[in-house]
C-alpha positions in Angstrom: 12.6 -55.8 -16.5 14.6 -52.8 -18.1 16.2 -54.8 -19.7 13.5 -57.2 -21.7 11.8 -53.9 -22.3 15.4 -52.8 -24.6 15.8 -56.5 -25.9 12.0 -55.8 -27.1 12.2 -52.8 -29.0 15.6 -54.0 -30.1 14.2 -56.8 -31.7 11.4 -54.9 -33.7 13.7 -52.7 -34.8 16.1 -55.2 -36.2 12.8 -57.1 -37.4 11.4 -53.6 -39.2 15.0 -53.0 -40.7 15.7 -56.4 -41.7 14.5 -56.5 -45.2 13.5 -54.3 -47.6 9.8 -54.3 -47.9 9.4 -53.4 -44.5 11.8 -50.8 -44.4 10.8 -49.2 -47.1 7.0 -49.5 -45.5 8.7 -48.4 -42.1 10.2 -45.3 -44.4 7.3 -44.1 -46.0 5.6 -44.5 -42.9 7.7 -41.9 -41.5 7.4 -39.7 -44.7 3.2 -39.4 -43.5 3.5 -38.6 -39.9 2.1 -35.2 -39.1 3.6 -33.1 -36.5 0.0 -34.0 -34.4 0.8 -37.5 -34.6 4.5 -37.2 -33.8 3.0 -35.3 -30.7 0.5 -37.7 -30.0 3.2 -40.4 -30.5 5.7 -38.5 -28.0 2.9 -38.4 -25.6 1.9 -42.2 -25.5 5.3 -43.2 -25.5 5.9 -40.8 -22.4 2.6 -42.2 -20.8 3.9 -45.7 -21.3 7.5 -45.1 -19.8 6.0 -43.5 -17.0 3.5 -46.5 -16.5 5.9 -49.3 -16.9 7.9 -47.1 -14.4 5.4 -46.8 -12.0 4.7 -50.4 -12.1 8.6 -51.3 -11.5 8.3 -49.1 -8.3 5.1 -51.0 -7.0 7.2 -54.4 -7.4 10.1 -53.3 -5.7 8.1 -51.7 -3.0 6.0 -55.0 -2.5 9.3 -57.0 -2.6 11.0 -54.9 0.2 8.0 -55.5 2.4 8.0 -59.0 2.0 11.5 -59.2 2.9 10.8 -56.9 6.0 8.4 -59.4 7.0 10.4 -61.9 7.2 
């Protein structure tokens, strides 16, 4: 799952970065960021780590029962 996760955000970046237009859009994007957004930005992006996280725990946990079960 870690893994598609890294292929996604690597692919978005490549695709952001990959011509021109967008990353000059991507750059000036940048360029208007507050610090209140960057912070509100750090905090989703801590929120989401934690919640895809948390859900890789409940799948592994789920899987080992299973397996006990058997």
């Amino acid at each position: 799952m870690w893994c598609a996760l890294f292929a996604a955000i690597a692919g978005i970046g490549i695709w952001m970065l990959g011509s021109a237009t967008r990353r000059d859009g991507v750059t000036d994007w940048f360029a208007s960021l507050t610090p209140g957004t960057i912070t509100a930005l750090v905090l989703l992006l801590t929120g989401l780590l934690a919640l895809v996280t948390g859900l890789i725990g409940l799948i592994r946990r789920a899987q080992r029962r299973l397996s006990e079960d058997r």
